[in-house]
C-alpha positions as CSV (number, residue, x, y, z in Angstrom):
1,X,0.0,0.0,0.0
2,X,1.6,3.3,-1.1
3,X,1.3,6.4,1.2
4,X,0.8,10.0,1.0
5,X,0.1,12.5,3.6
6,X,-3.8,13.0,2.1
7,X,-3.8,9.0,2.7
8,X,-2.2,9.2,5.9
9,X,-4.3,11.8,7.1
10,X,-7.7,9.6,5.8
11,X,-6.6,6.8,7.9
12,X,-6.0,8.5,11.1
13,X,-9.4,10.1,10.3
14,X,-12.2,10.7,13.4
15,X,-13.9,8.0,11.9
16,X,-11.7,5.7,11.9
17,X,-10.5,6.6,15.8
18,X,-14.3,6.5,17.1
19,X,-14.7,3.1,15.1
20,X,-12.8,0.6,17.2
21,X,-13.9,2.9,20.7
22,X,-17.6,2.4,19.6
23,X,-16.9,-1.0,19.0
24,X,-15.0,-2.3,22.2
25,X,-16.8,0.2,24.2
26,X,-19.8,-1.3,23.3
27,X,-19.0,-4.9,23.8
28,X,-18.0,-4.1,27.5
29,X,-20.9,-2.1,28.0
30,X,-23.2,-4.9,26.9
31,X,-21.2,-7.8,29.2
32,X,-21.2,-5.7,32.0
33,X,-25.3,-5.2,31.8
34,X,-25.6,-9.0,31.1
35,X,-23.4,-9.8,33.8
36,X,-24.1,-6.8,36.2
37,X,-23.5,-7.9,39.8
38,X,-23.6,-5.0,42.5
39,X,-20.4,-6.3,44.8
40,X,-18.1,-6.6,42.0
41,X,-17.9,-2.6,41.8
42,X,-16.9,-2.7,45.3
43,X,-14.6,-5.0,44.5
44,X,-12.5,-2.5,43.0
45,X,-12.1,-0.8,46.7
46,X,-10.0,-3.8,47.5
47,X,-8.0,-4.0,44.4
48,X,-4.4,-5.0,45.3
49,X,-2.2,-1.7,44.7
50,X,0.7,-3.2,44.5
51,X,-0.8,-5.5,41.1
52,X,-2.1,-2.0,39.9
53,X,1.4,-0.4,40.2
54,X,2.8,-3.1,38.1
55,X,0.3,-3.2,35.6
56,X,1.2,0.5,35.2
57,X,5.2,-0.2,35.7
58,X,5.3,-2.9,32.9
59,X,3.4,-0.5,30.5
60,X,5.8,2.0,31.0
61,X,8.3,-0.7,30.7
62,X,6.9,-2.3,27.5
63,X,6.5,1.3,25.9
64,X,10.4,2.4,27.0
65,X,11.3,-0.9,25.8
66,X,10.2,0.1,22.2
67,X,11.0,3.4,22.2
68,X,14.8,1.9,23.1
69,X,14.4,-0.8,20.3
70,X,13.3,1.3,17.7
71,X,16.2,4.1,18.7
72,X,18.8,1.2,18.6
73,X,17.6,-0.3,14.9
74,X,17.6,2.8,13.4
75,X,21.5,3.8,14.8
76,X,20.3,6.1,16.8
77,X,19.4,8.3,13.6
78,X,16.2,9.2,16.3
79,X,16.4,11.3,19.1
80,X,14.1,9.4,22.1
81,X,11.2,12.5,21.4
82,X,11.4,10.7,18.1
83,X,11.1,7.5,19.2
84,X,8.6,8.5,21.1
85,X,6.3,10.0,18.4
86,X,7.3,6.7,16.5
87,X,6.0,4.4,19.0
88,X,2.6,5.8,19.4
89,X,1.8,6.6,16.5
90,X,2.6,3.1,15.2
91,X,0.6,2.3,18.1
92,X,-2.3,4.8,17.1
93,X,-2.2,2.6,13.8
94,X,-2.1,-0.8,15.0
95,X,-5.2,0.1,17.0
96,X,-7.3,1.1,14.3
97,X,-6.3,-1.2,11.6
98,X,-7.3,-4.8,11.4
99,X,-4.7,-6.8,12.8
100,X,-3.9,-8.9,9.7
101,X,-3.1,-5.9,8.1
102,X,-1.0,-4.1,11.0
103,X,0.4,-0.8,11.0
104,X,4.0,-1.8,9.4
105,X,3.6,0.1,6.0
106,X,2.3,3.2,8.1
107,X,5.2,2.9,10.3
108,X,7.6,2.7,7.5
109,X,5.9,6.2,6.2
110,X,6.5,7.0,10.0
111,X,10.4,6.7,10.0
112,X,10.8,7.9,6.3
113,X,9.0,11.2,7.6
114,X,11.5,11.4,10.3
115,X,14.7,11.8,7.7
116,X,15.1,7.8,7.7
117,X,16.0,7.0,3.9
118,X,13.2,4.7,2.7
119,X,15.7,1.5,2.4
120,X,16.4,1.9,6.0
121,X,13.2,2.2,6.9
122,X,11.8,-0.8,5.1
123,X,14.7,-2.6,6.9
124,X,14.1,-1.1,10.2
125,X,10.5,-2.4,9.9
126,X,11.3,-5.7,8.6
127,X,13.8,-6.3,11.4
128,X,11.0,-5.8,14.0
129,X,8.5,-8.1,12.7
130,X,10.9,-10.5,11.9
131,X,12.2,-10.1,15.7
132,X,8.6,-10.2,16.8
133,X,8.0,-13.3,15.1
134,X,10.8,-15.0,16.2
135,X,10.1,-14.1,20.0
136,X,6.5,-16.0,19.3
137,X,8.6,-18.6,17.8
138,X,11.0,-19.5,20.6
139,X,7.8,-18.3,23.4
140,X,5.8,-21.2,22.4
141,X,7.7,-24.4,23.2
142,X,8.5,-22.5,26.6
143,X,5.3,-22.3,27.7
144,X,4.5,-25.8,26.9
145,X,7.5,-27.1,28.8
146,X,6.3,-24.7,31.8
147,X,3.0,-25.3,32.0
148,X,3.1,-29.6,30.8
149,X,0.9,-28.9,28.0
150,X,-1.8,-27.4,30.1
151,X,-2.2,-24.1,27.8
152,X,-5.9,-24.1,26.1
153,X,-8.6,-22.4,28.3
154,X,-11.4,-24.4,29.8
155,X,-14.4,-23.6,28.0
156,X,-17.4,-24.0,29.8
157,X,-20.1,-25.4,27.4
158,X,-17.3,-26.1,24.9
159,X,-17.1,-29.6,22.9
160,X,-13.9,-32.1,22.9
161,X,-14.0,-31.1,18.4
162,X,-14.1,-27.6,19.4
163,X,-11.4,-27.8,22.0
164,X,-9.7,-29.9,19.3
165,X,-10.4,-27.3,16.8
166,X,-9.0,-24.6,18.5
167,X,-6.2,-26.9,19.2
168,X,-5.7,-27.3,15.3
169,X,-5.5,-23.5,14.6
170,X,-3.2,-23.1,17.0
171,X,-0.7,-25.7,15.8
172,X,-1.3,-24.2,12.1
173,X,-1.0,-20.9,13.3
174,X,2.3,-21.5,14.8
175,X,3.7,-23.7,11.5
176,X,2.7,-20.7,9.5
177,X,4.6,-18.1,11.9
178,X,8.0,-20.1,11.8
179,X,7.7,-20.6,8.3
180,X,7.2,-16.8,7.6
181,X,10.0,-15.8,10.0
182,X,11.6,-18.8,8.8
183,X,11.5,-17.3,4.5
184,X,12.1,-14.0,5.9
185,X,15.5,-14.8,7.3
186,X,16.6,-16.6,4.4
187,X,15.5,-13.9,2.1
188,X,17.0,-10.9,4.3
189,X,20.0,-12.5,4.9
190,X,21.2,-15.8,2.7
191,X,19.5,-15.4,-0.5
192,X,17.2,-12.4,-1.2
193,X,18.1,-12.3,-4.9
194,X,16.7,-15.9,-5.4
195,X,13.7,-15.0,-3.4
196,X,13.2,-11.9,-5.7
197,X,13.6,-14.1,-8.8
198,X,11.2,-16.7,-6.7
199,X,8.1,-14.1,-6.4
200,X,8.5,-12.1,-9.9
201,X,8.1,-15.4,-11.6
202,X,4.8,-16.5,-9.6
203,X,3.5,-13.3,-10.4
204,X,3.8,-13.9,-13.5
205,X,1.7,-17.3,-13.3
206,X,-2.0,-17.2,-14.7
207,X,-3.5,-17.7,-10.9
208,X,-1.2,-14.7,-9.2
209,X,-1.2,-11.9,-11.6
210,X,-3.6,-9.9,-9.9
211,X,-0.9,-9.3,-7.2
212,X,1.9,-9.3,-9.5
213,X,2.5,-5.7,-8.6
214,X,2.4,-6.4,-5.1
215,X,4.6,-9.1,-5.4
216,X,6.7,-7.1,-7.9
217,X,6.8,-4.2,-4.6
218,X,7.9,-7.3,-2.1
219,X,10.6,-8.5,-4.0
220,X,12.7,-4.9,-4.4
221,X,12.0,-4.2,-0.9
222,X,13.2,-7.1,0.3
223,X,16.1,-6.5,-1.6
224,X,16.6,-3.3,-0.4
225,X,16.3,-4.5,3.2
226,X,19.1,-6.9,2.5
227,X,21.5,-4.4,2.0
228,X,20.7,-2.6,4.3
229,X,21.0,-5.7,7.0
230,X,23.2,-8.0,5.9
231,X,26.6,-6.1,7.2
232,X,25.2,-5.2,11.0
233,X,27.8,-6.3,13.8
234,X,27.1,-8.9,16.3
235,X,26.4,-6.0,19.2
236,X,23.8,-4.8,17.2
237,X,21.5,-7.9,16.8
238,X,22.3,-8.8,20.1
239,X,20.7,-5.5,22.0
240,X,18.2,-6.0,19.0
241,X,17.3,-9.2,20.4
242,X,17.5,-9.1,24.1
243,X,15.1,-5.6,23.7
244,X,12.1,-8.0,21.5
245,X,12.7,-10.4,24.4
246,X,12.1,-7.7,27.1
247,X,9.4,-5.9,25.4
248,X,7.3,-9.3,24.2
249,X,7.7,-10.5,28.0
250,X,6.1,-7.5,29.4
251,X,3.5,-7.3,26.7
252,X,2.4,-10.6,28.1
253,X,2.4,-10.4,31.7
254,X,0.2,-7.2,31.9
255,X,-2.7,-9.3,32.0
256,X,-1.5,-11.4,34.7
257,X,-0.6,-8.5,36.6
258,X,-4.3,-6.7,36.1
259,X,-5.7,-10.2,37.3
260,X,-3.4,-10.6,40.5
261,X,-5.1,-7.4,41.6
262,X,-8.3,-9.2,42.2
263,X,-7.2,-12.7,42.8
264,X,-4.4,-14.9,44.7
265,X,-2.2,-15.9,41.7
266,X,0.5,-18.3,42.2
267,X,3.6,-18.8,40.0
268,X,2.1,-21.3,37.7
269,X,-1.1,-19.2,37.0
270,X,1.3,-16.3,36.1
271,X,2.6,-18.7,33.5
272,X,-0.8,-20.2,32.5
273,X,-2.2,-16.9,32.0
274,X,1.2,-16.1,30.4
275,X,1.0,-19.3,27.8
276,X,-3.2,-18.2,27.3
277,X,-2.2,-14.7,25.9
278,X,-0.4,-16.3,23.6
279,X,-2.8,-18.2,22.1
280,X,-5.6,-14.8,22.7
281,X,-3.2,-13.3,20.5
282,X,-3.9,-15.7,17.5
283,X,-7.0,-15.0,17.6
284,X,-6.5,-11.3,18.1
285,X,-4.5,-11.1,14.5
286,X,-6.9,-13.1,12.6
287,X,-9.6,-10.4,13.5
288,X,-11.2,-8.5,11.0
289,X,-12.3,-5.3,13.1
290,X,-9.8,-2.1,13.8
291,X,-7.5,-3.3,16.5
292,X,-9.3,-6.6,17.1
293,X,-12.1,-4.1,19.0
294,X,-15.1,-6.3,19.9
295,X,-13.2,-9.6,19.2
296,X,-10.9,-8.9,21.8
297,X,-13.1,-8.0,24.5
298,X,-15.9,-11.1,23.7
299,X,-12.7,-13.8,23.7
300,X,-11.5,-12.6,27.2
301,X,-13.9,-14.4,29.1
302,X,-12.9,-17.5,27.3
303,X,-9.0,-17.3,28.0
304,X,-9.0,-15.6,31.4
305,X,-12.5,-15.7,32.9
306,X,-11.7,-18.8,34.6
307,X,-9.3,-16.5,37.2
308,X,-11.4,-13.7,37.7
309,X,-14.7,-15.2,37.8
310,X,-17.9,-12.5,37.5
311,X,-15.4,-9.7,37.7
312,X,-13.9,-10.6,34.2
313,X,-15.6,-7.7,32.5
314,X,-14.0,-5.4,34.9
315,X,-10.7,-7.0,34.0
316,X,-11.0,-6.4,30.3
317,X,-12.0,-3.2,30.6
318,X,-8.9,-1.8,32.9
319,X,-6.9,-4.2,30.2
320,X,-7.8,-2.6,27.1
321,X,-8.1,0.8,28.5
322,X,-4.1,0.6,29.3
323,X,-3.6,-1.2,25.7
324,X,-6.4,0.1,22.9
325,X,-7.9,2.8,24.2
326,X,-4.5,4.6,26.0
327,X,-3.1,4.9,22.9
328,X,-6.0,6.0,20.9
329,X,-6.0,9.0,22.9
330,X,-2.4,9.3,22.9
331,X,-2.7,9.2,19.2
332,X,-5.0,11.4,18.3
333,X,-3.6,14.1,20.4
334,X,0.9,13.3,19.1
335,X,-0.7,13.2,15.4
336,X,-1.8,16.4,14.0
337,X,1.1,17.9,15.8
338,X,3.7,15.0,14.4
339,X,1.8,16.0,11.0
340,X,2.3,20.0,11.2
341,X,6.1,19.5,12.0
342,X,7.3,16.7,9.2
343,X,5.2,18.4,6.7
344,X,6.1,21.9,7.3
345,X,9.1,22.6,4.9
346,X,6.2,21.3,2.5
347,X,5.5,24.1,-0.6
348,X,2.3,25.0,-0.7
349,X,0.5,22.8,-3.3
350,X,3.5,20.7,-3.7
351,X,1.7,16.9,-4.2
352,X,3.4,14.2,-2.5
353,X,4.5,11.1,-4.2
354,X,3.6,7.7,-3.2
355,X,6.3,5.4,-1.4
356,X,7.5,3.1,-3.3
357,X,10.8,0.5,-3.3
358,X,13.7,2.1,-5.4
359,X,14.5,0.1,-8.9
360,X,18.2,-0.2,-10.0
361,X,19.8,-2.1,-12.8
362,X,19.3,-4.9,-10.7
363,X,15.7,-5.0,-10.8
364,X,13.5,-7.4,-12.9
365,X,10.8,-5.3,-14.6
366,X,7.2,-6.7,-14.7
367,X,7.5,-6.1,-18.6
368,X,10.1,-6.1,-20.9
369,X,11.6,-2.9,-21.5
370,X,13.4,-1.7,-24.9
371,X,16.1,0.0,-22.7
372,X,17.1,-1.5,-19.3
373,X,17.1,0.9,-16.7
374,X,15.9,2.4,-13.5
375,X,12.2,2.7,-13.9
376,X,11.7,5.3,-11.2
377,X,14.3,6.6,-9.0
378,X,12.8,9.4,-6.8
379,X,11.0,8.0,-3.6
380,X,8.8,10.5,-1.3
């Protein structure tokens, strides 16, 4: 998807920031009127402090964590305001775009606004996800070992097929993560010209051409990445690392930390809760709302109510306030300021040109060309 300030500014529209509020808002208010018991609001009096204060402490923590990551990928080439802006907004994005289509291409617009040459940026980006993934990767098998298998929520009312079904996904979900992380690394770093070569050709295939140009887009970024990459020092994929490990861990354990306020919670349960949110978080990305609003507030019960009991949809609520609906706010107010500092060297009138990969003499056009050269050079 290409990206211009007039499309950047449509997708951080009011619409589009009310959407996923009206949406997750709703769903709560509905569960708490279905489920409305008058002693669970003074339950809240006797919420633990200490379990508040580090539900509050890891968010700070998970959001420093990025900031840090993000300031370290890029060489520093951000100040930490930067990274700062950087963070939310991507935040602001990933909360009011599906998850399946995440806020990656708006965060590469993000860091290319910020004086970050578009290679590095699609790089940057790539590195992240491919970090992220990786983290899920390694996460998994941990939790199994940890917990003895004992991972999938008890459903009440829920069938041994469903349970097995759910199971299923799961597994398939997890196959399909490795193998994308698993492509990724070889193309970034072993052979990205032969997984250039590899997507130009199935685009051209009868079946694929309708995302030839997609494909076509993929192949020279990927490239581009590469170079960018392929050189870094040991150091630097190390810190890389160890900051996906510390943000991912406290990304997690926020929920465990919102439901020790109301409940005993013993080591194992942390993990157990821990092992859950992995799983919620499947289902999370295969939502087809803004941020997973609504989806993630109806599948909470499901993974977690079995802690909490009636006081789940209190839960929830304190839970996506401090992870949707924080950073919708957040975003809406860092945005129009973000956009009236990048853009104001802008000329008056001047229109902005789409983002889109750099072609060299390297590049395989999608048709043939009676003089072989660069078909665009300039980038926005």
């Amino acid at each position: 998807m290409a990206l211009t300030q007039q499309k950047l500014q449509e997708q951080f529209s009011v619409r589009n920031i009310l959407l996923p509020l009206v949406l997750g808002l709703g769903v709560i208010g509905y569960m708490l009127y279905q489920h409305n018991e008058p002693g669970n609001w003074q339950t809240l009096l006797h919420a633990s402090p200490f379990w508040i204060s580090m539900a509050l402490f890891v968010l700070f923590v998970r959001d420093f964590g990025y900031m840090y990551r993000i300031r370290h990928i890029t060489d520093k080439a951000l100040s930490w305001r930067q990274s700062f802006h950087v963070i939310m907004l991507w935040e602001f994005a990933s909360c009011m775009l599906p998850s399946v289509v995440g806020g990656s291409t708006v965060a590469t617009y993000i860091l290319y606004k910020e004086k970050i040459p578009l290679g590095k940026s699609l790089a940057q980006v790539m590195v992240t996800a491919m970090l992220d993934n990786f983290y899920f990767i390694l996460a998994v098998p941990l939790v199994l070992i940890f917990t003895q298998g004992q991972f999938l929520p008890e459903m009440i009312g829920l069938s041994d097929t469903l349970r097995h079904s759910l199971s299923v996904a799961f597994v398939i979900s997890y196959v399909m993560v490795a193998l994308y992380a698993s492509i990724m690394f070889y193309a970034l770093f072993m052979n990205p010209r032969g997984i250039k070569h590899l997507l130009l050709r199935i685009g051209r295939l009868k079946p694929f051409r309708r995302w030839s140009e997609s494909l076509f887009r993929h192949a020279n970024e990927l490239l581009i990445a590469s170079k960018h990459l392929r050189h870094k020092s040991s150091s630097y994929w190390w810190r890389a690392i160890i900051s996906t490990m510390f943000v991912w861990t406290a990304r997690y354990i926020i929920i465990g930390c919102l439901i020790a306020a109301f409940t005993h919670l013993n080591l194992y349960d942390h993990l157990l809760i821990f092992s859950r949110n992995l799983i919620y978080k499947i289902v999370l990305f295969v939502s087809i709302t803004p941020g997973a609003a609504g989806i993630a507030e109806l599948a909470f019960p499901a993974f977690f109510g079995s802690f909490v009991g009636g006081l789940t949809t209190i839960v929830v609520l304190f839970y996506r306030l401090l992870t949707h609906y924080l950073y919708l706010v957040v975003g809406a107010i860092i945005f129009p300021r973000w956009m009236a500092n990048v853009f104001k060297h802008s000329f008056a009138g001047e229109q902005e040109q789409n983002i889109v990969p750099v072609l060299t003499e390297h590049t395989i056009p999608l048709k043939p060309m009676a003089v072989q050269q660069p078909i665009y050079e300039q980038i926005a």
